[in-house]
Steps between C-alpha positions, in 0.01 A plus 500: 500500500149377410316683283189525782720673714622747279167587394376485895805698636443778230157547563490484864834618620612791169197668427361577813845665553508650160146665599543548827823720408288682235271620745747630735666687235184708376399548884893611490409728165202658665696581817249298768717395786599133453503263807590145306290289785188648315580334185516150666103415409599601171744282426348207710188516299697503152687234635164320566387583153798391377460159652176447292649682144817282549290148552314591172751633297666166541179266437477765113935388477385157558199569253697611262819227511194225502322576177826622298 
């Protein structure tokens, strides 16, 4: 597997998951009443973000395999 698409499919695909599941557990922790279709934004816009930390996180891999 390419290296880009490790670094894309961890950025945009396990963290927004990771997160996402870390807020559900303190809403969990705090006793709210959890309905998972109101944690969909959330994880949509880290998954946005995650589109724009994964592209440069691999132009700084590329950075750094270029001058080294």
């Amino acid at each position: 597997m390419p290296t880009w698409l490790k670094t894309m499919l961890f950025w945009v695909i396990v963290l927004p998951v990771m997160v996402t599941a870390m807020l559900i557990g303190v809403d969990h922790l705090r006793g709210e009443h959890i309905e998972l279709i109101s944690y969909v934004p959330n994880l949509l816009g880290f998954a946005t973000g995650g589109i724009f930390v994964g592209f440069v996180m691999h132009q700084v891999k590329k950075l750094r395999e270029n001058k080294g």
